[in-house]
Backbone atoms as SQL, in Angstrom:
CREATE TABLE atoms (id INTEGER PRIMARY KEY, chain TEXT, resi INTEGER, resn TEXT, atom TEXT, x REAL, y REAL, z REAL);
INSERT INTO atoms VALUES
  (1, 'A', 1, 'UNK', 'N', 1.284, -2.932, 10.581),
  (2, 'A', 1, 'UNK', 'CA', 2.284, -3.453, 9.673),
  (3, 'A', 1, 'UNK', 'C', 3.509, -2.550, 9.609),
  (4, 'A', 2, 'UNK', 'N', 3.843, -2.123, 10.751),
  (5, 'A', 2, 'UNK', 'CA', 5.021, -0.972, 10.611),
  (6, 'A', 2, 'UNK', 'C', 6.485, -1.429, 9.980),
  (7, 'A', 3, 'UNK', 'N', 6.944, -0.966, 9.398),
  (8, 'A', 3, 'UNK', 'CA', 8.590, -1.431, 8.534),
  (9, 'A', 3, 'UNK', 'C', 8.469, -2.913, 7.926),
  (10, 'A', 4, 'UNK', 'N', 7.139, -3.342, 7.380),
  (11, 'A', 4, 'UNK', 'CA', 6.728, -4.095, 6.319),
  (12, 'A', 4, 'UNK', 'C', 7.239, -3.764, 4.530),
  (13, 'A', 5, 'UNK', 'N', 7.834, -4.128, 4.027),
  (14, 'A', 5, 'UNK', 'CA', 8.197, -3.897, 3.066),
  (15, 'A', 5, 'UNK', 'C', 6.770, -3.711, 1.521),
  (16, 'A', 6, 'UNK', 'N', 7.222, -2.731, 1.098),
  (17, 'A', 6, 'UNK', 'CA', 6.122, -2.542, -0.185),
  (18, 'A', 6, 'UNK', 'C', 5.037, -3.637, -0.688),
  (19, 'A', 7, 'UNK', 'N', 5.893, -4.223, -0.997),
  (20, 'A', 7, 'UNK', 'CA', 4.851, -5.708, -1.603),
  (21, 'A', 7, 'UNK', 'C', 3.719, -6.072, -0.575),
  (22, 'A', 8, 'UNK', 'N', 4.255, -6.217, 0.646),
  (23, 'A', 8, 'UNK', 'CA', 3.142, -6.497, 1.367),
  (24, 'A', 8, 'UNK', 'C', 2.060, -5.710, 1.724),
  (25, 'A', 9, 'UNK', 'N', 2.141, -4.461, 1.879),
  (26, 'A', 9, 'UNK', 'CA', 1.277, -3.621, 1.714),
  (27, 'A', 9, 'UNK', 'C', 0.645, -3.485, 0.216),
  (28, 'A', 10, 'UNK', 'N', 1.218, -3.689, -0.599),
  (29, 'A', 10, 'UNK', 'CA', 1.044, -3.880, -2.282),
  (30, 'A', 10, 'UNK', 'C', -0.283, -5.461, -2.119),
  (31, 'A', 11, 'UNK', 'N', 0.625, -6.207, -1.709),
  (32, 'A', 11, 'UNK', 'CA', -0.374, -7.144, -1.617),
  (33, 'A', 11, 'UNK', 'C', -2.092, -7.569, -0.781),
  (34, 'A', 12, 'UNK', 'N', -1.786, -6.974, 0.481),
  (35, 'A', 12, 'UNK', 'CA', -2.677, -6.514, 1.261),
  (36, 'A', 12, 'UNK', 'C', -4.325, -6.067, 0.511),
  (37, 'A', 13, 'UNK', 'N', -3.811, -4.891, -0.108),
  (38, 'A', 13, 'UNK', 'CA', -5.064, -4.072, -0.906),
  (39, 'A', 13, 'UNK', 'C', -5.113, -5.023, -1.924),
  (40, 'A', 14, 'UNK', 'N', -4.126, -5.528, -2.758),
  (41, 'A', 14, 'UNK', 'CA', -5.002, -6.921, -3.715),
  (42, 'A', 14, 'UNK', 'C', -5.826, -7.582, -3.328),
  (43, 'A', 15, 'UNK', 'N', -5.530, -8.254, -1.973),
  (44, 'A', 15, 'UNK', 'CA', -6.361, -9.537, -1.633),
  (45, 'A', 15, 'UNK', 'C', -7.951, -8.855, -0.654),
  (46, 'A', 16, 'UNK', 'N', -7.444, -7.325, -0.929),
  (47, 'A', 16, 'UNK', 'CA', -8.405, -6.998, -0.076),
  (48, 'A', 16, 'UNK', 'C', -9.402, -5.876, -1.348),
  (49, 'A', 17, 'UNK', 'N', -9.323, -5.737, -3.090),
  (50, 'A', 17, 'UNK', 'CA', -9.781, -4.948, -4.020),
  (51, 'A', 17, 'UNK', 'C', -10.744, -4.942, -3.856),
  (52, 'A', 18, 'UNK', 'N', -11.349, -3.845, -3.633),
  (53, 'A', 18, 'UNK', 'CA', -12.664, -3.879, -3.954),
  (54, 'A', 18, 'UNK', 'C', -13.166, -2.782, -2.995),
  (55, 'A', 19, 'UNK', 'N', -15.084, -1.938, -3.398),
  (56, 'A', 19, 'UNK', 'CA', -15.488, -1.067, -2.665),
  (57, 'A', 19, 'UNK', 'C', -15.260, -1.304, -1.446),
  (58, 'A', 20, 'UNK', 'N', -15.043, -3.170, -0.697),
  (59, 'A', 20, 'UNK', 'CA', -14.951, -2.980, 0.409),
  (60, 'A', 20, 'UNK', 'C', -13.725, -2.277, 1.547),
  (61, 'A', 21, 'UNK', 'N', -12.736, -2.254, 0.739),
  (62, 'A', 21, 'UNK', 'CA', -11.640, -1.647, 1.250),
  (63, 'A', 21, 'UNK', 'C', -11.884, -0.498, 2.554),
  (64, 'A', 22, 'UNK', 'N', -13.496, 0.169, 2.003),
  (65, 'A', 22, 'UNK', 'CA', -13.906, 1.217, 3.392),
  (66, 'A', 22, 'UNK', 'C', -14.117, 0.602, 4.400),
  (67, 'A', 23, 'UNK', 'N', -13.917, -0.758, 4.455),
  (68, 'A', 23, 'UNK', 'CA', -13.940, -1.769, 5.736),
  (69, 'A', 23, 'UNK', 'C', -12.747, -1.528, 6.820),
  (70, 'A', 24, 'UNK', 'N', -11.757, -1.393, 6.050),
  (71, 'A', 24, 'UNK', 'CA', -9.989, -1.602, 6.614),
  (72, 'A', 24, 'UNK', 'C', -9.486, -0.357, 6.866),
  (73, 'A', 25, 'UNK', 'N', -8.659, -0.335, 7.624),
  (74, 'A', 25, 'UNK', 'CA', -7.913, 0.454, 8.202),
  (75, 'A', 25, 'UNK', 'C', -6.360, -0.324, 7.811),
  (76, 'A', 26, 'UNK', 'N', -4.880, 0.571, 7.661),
  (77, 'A', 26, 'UNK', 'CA', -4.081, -0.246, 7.335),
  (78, 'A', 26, 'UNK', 'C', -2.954, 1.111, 8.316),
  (79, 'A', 27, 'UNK', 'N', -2.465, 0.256, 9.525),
  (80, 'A', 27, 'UNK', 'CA', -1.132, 1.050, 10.143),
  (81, 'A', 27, 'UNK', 'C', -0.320, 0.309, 9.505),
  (82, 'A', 28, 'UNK', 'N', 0.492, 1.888, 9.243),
  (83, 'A', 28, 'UNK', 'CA', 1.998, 1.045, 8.692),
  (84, 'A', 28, 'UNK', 'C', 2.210, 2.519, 8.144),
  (85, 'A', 29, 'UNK', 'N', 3.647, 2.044, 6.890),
  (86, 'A', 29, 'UNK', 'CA', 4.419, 2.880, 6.699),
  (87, 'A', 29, 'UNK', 'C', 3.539, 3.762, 5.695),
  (88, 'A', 30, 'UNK', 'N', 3.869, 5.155, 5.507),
  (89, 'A', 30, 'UNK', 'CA', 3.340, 6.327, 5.149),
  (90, 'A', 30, 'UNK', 'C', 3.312, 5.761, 3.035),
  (91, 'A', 31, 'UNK', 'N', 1.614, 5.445, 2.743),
  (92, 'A', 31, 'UNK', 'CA', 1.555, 5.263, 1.464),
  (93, 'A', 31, 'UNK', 'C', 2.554, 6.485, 0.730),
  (94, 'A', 32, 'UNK', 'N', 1.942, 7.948, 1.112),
  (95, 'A', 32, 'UNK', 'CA', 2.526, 8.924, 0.715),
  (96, 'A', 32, 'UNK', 'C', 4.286, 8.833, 0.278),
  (97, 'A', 33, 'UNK', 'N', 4.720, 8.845, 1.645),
  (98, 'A', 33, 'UNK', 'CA', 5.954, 8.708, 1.836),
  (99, 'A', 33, 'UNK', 'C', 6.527, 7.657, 0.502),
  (100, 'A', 34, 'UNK', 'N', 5.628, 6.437, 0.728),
  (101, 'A', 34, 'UNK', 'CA', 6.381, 5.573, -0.700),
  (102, 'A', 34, 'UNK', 'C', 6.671, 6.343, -1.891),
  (103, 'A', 35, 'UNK', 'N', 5.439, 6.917, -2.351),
  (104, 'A', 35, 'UNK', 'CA', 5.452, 7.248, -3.446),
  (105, 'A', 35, 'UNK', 'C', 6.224, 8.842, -3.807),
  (106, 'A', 36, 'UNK', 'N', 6.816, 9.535, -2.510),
  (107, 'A', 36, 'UNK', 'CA', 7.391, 10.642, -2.800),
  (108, 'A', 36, 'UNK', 'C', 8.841, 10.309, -2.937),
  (109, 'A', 37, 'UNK', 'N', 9.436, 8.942, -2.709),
  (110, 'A', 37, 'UNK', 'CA', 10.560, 8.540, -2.114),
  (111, 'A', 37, 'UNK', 'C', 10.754, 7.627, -3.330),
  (112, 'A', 38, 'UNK', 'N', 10.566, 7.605, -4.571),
  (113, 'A', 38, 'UNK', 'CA', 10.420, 6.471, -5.590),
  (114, 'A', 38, 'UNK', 'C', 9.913, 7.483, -7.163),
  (115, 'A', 39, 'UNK', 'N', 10.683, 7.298, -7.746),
  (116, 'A', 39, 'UNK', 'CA', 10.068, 8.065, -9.086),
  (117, 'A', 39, 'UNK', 'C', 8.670, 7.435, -9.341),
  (118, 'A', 40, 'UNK', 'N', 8.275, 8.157, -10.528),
  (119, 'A', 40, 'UNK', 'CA', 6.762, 7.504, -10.055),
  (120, 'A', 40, 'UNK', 'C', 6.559, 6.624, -11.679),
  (121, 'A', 41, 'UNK', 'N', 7.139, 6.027, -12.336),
  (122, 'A', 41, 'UNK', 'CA', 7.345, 5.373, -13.611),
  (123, 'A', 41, 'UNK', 'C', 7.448, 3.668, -11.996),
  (124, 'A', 42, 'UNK', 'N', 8.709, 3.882, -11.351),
  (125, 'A', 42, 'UNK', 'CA', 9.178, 2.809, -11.034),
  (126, 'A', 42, 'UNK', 'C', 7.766, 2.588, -9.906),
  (127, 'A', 43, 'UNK', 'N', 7.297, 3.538, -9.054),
  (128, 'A', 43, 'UNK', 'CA', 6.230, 3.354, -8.024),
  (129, 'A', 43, 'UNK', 'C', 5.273, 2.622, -8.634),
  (130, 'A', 44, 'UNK', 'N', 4.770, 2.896, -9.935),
  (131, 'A', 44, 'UNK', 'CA', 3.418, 2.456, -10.234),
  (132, 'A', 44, 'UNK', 'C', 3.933, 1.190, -10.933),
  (133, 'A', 45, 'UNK', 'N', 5.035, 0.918, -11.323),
  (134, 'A', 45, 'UNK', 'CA', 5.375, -0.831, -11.871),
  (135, 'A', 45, 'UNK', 'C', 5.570, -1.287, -10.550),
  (136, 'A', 46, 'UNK', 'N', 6.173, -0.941, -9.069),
  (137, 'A', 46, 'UNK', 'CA', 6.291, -2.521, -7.829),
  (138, 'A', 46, 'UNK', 'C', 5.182, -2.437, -7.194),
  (139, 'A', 47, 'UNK', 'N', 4.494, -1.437, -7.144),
  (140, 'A', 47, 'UNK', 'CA', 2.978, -1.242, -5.935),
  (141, 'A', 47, 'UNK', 'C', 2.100, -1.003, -6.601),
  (142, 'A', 48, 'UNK', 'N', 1.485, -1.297, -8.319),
  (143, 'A', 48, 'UNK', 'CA', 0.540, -0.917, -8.746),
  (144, 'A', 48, 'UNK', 'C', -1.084, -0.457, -7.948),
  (145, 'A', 49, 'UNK', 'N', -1.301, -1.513, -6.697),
  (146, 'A', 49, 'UNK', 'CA', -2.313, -1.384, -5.871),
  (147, 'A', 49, 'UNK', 'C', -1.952, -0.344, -5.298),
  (148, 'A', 50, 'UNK', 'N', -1.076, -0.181, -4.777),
  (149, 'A', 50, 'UNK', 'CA', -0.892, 1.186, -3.443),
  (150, 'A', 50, 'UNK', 'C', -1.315, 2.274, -4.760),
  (151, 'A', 51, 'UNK', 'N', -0.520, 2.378, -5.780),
  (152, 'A', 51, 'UNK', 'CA', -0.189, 3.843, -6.608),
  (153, 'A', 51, 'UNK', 'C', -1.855, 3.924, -7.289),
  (154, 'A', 52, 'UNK', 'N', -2.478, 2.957, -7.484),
  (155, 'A', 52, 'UNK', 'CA', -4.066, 3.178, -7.657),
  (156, 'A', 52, 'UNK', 'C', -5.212, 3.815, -6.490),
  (157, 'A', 53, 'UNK', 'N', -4.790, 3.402, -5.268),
  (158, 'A', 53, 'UNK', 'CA', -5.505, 3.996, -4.127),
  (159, 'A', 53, 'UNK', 'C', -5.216, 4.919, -3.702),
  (160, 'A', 54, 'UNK', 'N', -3.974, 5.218, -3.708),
  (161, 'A', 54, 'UNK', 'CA', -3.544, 6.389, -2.873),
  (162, 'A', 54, 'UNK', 'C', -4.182, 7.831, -2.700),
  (163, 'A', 55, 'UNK', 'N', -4.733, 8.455, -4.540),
  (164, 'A', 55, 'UNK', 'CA', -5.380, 9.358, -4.451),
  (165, 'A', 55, 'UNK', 'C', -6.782, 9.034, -4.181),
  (166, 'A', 56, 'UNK', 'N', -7.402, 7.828, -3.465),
  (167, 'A', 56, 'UNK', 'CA', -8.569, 7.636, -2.784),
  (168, 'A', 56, 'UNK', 'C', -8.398, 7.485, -0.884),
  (169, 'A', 57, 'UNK', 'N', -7.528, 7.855, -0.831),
  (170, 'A', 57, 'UNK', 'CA', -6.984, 7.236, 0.784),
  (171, 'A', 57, 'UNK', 'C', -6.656, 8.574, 1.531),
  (172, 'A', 58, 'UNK', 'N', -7.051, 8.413, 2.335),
  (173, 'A', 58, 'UNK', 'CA', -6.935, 9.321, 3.836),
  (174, 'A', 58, 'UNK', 'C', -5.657, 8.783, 4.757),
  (175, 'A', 59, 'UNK', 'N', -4.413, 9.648, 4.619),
  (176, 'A', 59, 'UNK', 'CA', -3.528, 9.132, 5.469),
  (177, 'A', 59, 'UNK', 'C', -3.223, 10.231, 6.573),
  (178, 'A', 60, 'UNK', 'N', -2.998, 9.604, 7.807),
  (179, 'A', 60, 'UNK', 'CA', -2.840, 10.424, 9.136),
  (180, 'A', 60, 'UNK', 'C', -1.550, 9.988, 9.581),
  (181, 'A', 61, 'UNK', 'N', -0.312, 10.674, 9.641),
  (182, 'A', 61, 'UNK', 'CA', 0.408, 10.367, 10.349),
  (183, 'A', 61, 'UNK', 'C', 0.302, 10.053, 11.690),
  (184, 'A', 62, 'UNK', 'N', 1.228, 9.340, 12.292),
  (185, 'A', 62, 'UNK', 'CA', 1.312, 9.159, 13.680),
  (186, 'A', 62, 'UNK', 'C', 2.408, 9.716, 14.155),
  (187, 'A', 63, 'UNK', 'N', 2.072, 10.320, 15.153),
  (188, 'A', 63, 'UNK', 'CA', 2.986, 10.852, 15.928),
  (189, 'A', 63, 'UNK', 'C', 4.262, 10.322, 16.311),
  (190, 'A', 64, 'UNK', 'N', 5.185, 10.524, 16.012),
  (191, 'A', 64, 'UNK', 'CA', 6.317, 9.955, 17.096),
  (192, 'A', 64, 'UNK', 'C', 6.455, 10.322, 18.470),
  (193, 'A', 65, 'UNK', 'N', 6.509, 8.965, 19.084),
  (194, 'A', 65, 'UNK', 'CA', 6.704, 9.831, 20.856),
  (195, 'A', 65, 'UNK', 'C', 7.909, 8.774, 21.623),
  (196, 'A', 66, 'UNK', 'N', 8.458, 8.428, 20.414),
  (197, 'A', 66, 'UNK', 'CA', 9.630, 7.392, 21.552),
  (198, 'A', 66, 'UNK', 'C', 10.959, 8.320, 21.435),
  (199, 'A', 67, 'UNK', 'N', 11.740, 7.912, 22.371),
  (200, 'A', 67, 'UNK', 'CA', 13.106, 8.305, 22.653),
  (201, 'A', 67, 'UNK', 'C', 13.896, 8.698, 21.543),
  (202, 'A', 68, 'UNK', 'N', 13.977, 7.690, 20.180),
  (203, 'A', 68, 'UNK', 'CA', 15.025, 8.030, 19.642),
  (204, 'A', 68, 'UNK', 'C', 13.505, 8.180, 18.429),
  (205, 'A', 69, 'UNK', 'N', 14.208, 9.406, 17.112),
  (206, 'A', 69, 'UNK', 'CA', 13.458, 9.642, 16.287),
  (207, 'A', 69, 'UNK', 'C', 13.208, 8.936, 15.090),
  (208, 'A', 70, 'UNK', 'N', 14.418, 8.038, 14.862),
  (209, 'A', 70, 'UNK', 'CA', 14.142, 7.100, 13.975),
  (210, 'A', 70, 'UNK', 'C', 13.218, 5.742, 14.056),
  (211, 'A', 71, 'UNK', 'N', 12.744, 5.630, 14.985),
  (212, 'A', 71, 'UNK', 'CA', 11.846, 4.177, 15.075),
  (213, 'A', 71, 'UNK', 'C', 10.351, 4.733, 14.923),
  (214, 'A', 72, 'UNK', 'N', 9.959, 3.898, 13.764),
  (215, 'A', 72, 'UNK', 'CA', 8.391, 4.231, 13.821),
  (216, 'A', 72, 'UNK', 'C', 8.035, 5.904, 13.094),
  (217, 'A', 73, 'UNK', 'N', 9.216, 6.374, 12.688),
  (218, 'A', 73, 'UNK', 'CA', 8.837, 8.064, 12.036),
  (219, 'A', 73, 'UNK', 'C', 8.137, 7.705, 10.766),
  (220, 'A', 74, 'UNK', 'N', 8.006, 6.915, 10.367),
  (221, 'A', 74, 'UNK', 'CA', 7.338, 7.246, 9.102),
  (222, 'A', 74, 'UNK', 'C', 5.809, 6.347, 9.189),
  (223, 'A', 75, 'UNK', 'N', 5.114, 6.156, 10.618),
  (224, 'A', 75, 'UNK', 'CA', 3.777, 5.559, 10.109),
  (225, 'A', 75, 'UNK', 'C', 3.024, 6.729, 10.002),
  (226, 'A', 76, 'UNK', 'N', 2.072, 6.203, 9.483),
  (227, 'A', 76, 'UNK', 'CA', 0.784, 6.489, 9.212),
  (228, 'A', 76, 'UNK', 'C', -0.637, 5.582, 9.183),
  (229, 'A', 77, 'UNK', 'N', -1.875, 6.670, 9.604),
  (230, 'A', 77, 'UNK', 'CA', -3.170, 5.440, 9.539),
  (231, 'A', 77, 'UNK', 'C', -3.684, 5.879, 8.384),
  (232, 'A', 78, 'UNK', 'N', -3.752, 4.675, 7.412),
  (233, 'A', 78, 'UNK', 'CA', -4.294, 4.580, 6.709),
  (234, 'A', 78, 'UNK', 'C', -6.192, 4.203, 6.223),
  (235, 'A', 79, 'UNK', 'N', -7.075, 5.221, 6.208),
  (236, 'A', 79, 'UNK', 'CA', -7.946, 4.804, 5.472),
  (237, 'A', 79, 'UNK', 'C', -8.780, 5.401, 4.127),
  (238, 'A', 80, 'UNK', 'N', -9.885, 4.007, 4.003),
  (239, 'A', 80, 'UNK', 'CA', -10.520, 4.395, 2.541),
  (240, 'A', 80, 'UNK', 'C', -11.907, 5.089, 2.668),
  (241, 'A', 81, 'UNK', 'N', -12.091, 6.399, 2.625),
  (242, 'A', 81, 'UNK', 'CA', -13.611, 6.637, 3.167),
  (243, 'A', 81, 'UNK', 'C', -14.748, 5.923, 1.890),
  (244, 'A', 82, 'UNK', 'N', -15.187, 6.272, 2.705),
  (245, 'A', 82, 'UNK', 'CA', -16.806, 5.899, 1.263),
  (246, 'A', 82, 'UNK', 'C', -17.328, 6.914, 0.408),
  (247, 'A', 83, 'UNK', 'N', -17.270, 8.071, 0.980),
  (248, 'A', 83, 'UNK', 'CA', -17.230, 9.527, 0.218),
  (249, 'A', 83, 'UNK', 'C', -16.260, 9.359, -0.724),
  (250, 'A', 84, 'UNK', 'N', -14.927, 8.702, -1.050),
  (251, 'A', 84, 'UNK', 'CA', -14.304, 8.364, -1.832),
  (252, 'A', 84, 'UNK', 'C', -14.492, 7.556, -2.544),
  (253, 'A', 85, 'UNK', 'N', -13.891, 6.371, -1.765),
  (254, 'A', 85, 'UNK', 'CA', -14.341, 4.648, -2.437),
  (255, 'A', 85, 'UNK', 'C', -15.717, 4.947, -3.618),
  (256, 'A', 86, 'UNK', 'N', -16.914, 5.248, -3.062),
  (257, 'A', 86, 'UNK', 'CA', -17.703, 4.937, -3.624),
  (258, 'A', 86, 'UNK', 'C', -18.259, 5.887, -4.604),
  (259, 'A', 87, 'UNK', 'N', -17.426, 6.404, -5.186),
  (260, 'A', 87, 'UNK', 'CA', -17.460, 7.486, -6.445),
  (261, 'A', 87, 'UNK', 'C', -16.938, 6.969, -7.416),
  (262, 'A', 88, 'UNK', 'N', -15.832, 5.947, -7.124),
  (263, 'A', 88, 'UNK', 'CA', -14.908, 4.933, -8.034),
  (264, 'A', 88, 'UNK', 'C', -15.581, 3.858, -9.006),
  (265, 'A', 89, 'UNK', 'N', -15.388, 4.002, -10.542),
  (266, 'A', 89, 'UNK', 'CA', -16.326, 3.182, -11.238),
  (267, 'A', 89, 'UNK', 'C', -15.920, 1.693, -11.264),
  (268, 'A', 90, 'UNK', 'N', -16.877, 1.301, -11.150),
  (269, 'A', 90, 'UNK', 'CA', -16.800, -0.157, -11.129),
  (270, 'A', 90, 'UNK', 'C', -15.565, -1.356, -12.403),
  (271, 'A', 91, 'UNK', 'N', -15.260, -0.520, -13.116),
  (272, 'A', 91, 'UNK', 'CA', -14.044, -1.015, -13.804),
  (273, 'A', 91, 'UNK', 'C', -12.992, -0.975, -13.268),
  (274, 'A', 92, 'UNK', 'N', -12.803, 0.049, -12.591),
  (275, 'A', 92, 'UNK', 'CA', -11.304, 0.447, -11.833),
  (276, 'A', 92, 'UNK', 'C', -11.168, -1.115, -10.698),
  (277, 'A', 93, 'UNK', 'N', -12.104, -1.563, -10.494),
  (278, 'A', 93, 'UNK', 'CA', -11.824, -2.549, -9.355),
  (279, 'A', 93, 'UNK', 'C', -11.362, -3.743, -10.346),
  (280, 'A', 94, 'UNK', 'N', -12.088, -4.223, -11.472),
  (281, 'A', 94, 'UNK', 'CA', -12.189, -5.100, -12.288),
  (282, 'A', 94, 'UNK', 'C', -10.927, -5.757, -12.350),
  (283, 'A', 95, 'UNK', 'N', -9.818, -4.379, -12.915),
  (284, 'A', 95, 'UNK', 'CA', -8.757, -5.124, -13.764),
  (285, 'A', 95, 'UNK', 'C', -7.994, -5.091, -12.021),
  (286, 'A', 96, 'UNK', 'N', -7.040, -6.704, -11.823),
  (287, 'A', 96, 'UNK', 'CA', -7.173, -6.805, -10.615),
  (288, 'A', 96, 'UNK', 'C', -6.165, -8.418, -10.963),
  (289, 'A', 97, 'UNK', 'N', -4.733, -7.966, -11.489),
  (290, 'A', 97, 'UNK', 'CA', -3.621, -8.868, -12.156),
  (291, 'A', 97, 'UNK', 'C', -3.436, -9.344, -10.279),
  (292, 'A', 98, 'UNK', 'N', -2.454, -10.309, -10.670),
  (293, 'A', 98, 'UNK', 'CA', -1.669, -10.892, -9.368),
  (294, 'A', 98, 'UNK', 'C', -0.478, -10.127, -9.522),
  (295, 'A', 99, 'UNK', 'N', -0.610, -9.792, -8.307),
  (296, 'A', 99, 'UNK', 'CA', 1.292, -8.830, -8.051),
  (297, 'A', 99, 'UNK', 'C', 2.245, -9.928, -8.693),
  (298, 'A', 100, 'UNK', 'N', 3.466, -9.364, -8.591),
  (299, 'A', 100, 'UNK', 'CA', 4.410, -10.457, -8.880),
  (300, 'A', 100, 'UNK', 'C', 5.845, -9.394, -8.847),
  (301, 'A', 101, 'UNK', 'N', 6.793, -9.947, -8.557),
  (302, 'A', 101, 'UNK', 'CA', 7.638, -9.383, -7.840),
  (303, 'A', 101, 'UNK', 'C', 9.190, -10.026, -8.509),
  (304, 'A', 102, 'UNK', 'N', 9.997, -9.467, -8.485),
  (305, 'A', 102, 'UNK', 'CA', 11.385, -9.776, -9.215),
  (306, 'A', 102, 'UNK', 'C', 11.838, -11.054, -8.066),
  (307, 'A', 103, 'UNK', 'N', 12.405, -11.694, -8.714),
  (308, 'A', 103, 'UNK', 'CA', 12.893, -12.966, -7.496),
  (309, 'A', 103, 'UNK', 'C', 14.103, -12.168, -6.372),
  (310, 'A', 104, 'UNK', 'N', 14.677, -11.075, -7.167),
  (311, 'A', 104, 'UNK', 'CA', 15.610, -10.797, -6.647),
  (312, 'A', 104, 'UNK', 'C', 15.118, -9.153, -5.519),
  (313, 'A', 105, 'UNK', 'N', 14.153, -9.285, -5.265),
  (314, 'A', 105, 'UNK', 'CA', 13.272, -7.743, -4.431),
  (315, 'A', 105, 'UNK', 'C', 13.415, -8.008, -2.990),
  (316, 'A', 106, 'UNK', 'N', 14.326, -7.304, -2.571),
  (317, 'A', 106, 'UNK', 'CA', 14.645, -7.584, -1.272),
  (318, 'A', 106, 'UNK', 'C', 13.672, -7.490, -0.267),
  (319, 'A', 107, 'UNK', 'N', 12.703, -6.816, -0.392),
  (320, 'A', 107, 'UNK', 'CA', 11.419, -6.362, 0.272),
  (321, 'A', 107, 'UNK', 'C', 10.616, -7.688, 0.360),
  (322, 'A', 108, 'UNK', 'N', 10.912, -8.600, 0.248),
  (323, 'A', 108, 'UNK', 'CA', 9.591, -9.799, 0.176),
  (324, 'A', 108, 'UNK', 'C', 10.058, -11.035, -0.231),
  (325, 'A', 109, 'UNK', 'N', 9.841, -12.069, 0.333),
  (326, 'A', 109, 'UNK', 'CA', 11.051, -13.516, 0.081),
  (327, 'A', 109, 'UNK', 'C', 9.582, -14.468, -0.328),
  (328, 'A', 110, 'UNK', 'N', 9.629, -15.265, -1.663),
  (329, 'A', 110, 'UNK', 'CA', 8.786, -15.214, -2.531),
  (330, 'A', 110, 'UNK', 'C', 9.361, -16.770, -2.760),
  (331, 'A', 111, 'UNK', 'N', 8.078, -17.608, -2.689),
  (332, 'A', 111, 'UNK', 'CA', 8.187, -19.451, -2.529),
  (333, 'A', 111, 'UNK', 'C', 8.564, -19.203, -3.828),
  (334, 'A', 112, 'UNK', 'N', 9.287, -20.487, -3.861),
  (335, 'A', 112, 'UNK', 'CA', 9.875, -21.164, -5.242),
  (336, 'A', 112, 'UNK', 'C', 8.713, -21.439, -6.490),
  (337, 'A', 113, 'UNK', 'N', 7.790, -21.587, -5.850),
  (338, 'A', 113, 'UNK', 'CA', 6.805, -22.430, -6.605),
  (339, 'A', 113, 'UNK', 'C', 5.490, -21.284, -7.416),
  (340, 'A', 114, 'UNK', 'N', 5.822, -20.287, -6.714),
  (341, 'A', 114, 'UNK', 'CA', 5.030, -18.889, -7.421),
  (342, 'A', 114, 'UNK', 'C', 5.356, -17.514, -6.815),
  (343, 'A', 115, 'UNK', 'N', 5.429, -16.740, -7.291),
  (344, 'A', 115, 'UNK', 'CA', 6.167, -15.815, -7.084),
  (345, 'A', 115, 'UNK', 'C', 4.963, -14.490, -6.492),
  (346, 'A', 116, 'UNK', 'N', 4.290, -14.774, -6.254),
  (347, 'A', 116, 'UNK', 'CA', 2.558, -14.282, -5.502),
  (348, 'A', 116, 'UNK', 'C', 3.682, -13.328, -4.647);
């Protein structure tokens, strides 16, 4: 999911809550990176999912190896171990709202009919 905008990665781990998450693996842009790049009042109101996992998640950057340094510098592999995940109490998964997103969030173009 490289240069996927927040929400979708936001959304991703919604549709995916739960212990099973140690299932998935998620390439793409550096969770970290979001949240160092974003005060963290505003991080935890647009990505509530990301800003809940993050201190359960194992992120590995990826290397850059193309020509120019800006393409692709900020992935990372993302995963959820089970040594983690599964220390997590079973409430934390529970509360588990539908994202929802400003009509006007440039990161994510959102049907008329629900704003999912």
């Amino acid at each position: 999911m490289p240069h996927c905008g927040k929400p979708l990665y936001n959304n991703l781990l919604w549709a995916n809550w739960g212990s099973g998450l140690t299932d998935m693996v998620v390439i793409g842009n550096s969770f970290c990176n979001m949240n160092e790049n974003l005060p963290s009042r505003i991080f935890v109101k647009q990505v509530p999912y990301i800003s809940r996992i993050l201190p359960f998640t194992e992120e590995h950057q990826i290397e850059n190896s193309f020509m120019y340094d800006d393409i692709f510098n900020d992935s990372s592999v993302h995963t959820f171990p089970q040594d983690k995940i599964g220390n997590i109490p079973q409430k934390f998964w529970q509360e588990r709202p539908v994202p929802r997103y400003p009509e006007d969030d440039i990161e994510i173009i959102l049907s008329k009919h629900d704003n999912i």
